[in-house]
C-alpha positions as CSV (number, residue, x, y, z in Angstrom):
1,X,-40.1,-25.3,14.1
2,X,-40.6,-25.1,10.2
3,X,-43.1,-27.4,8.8
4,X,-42.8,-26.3,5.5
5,X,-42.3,-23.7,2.6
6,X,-45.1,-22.4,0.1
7,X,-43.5,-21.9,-3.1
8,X,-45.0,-20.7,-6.5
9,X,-48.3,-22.7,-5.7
10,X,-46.4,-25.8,-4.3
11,X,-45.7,-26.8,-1.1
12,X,-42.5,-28.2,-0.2
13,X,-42.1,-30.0,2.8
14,X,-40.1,-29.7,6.3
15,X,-38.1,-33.1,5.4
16,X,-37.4,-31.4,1.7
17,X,-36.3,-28.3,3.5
18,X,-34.4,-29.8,6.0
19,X,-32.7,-31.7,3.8
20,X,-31.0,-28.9,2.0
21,X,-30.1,-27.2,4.3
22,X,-28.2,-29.9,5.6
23,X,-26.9,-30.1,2.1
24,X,-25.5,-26.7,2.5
25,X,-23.9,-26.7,6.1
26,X,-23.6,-29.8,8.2
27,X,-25.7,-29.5,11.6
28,X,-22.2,-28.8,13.7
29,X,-21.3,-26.1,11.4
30,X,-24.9,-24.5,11.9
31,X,-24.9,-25.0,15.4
32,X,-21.2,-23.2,15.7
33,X,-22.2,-20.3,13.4
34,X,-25.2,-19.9,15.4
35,X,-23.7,-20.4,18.9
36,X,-21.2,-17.5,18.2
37,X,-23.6,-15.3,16.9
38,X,-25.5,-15.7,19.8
39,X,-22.1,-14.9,21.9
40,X,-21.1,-12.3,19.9
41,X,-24.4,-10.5,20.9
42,X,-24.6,-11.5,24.5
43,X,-21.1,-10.1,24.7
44,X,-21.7,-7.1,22.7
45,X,-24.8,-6.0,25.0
46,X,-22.7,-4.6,27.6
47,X,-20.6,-2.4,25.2
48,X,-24.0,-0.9,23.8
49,X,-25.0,-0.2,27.2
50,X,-22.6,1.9,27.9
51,X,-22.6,3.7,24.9
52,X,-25.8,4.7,25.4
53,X,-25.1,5.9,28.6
54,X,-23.6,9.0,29.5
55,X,-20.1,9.0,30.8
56,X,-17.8,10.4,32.4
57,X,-15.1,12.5,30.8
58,X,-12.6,10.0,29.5
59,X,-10.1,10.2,26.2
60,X,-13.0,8.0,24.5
61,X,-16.4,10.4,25.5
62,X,-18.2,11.5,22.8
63,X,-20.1,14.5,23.5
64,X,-23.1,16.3,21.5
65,X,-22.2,19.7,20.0
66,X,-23.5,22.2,17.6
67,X,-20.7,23.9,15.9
68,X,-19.7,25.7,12.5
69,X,-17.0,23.9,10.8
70,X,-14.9,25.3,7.7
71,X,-16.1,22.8,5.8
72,X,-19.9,23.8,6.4
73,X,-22.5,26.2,7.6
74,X,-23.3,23.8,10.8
75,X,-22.7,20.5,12.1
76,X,-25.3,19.2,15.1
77,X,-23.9,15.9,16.5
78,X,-21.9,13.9,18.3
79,X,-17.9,15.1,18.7
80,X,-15.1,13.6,20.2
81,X,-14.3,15.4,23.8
82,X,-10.9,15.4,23.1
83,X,-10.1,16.4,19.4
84,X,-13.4,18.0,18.2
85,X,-13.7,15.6,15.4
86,X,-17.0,14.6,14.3
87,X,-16.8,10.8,15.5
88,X,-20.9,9.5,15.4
89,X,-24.1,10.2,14.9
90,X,-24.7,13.6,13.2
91,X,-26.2,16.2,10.8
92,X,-24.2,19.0,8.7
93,X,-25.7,21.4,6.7
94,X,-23.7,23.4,3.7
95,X,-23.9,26.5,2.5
96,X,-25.8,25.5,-0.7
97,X,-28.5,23.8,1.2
98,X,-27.2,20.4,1.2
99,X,-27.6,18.6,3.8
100,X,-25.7,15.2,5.0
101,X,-26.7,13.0,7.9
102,X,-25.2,10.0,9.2
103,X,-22.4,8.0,10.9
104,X,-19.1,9.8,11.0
105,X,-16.0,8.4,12.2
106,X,-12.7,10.9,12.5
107,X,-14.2,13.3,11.0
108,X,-15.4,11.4,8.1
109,X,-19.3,10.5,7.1
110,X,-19.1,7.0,6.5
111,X,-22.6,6.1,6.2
112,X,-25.6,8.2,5.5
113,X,-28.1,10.3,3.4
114,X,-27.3,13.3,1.3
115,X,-30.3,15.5,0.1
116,X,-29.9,18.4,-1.9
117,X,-31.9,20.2,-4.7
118,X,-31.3,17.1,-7.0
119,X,-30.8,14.1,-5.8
120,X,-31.6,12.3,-2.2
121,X,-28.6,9.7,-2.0
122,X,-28.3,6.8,0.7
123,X,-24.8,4.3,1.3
124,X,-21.4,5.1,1.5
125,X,-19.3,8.0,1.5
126,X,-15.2,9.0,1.1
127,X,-13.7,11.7,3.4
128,X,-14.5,14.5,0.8
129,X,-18.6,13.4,1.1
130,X,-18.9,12.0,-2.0
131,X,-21.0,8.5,-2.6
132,X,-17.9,6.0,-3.1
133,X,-18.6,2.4,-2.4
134,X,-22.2,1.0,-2.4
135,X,-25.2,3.2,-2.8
136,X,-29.0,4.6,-3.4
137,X,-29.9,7.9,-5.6
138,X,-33.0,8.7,-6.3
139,X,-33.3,11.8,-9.0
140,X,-36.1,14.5,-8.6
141,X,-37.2,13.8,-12.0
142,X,-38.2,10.0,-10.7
143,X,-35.0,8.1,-12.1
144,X,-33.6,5.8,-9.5
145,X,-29.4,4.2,-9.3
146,X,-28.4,1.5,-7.2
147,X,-25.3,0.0,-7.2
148,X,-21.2,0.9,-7.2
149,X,-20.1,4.3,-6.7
150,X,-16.1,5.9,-6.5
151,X,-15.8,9.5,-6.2
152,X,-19.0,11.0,-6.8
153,X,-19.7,9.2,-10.3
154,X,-21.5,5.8,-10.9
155,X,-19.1,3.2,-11.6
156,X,-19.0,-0.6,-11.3
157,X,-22.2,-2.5,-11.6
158,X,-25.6,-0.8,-11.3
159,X,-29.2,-0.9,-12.0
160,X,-31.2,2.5,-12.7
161,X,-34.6,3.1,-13.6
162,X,-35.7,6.1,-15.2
163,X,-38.9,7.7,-15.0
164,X,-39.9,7.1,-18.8
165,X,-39.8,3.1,-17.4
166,X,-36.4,3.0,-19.4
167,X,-34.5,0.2,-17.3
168,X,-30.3,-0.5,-17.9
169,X,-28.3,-2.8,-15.9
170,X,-25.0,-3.4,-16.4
171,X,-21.1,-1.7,-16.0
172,X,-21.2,2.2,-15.6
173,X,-17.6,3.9,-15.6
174,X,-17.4,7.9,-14.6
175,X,-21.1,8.3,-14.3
176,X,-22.2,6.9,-17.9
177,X,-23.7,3.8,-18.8
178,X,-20.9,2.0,-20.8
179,X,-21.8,-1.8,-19.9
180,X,-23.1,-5.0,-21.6
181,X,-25.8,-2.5,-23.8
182,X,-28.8,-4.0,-21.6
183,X,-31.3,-2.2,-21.9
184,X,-34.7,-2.8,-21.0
185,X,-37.9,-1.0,-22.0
């Protein structure tokens, strides 16, 4: 149903558009990818369903605690029935007024938000809660990071924008900008 793209002031046409994207997948290969998707969801519905709905006790029930950990002042989510690990949705709370929320699995936050007095961070996260992987920080002070994380420290490609409009993109290694040099004012 597309009769066309609008792009920078010109417009290309349905025949221009459809002809590249035949160019980049043949019309059975778009037709399989988009057949399986479509089964892939229709199969996955059911599963959903029944997440969402309560169960009965089973070795797999997940069930929705509030409980002081070791690790932290409180932990309000959802735990496994049958080992108390924190396996789901949930919120913990430390000490120092941090605060993490987010998917854990095993007792592991694997996706989330960290806000503390600093920093408000969104991605990924290792078993000791530090960003590893792919992830946004956004500073108090207004500068913004986006892009690799391991342990706790920038590292890998990332882009950051300060508050001063001071822009670098590039390689960071163990929190410091150490890439090509670009920097952008």
């Amino acid at each position: 149903h597309l009769s066309g793209v609008e792009h920078r002031g010109q417009r290309i046409g349905s025949a221009r558009v459809g002809a590249f994207l035949a160019s980049v997948h043949s019309e059975p290969v778009w037709w399989w990818l988009n057949a399986s998707a479509w089964v892939r969801r229709l199969l996955d519905r059911p599963a959903r369903a029944q997440q969402a709905a309560p169960k009965a006790a089973s070795a797999d029930s997940l069930v929705c605690r509030r409980v002081v950990r070791p690790d932290s002042l409180s932990y309000e989510g959802q735990v496994s029935a049958t080992c108390g690990r924190r396996q789901g949705w949930g919120v913990c709370l430390l000490s120092d007024g941090t605060r993490f929320e987010g998917r854990w699995d095993a007792d592991t936050l694997v996706w989330g938000e960290r806000r503390d007095s600093v920093s408000r961070y969104v991605g990924s996260f290792n078993a000791a809660m530090q960003p590893h992987g792919m992830g946004r920080e956004t500073l108090h002070d207004g500068e913004v990071y986006e892009g690799e994380w391991t342990c706790g420290k920038r590292a890998g490609h990332g882009f950051a924008v300060s508050g001063s409009s001071l822009v670098r993109c590039g390689w960071w290694k163990k929190g410091r900008f150490s890439g090509e040099r670009m920097v952008y004012t």
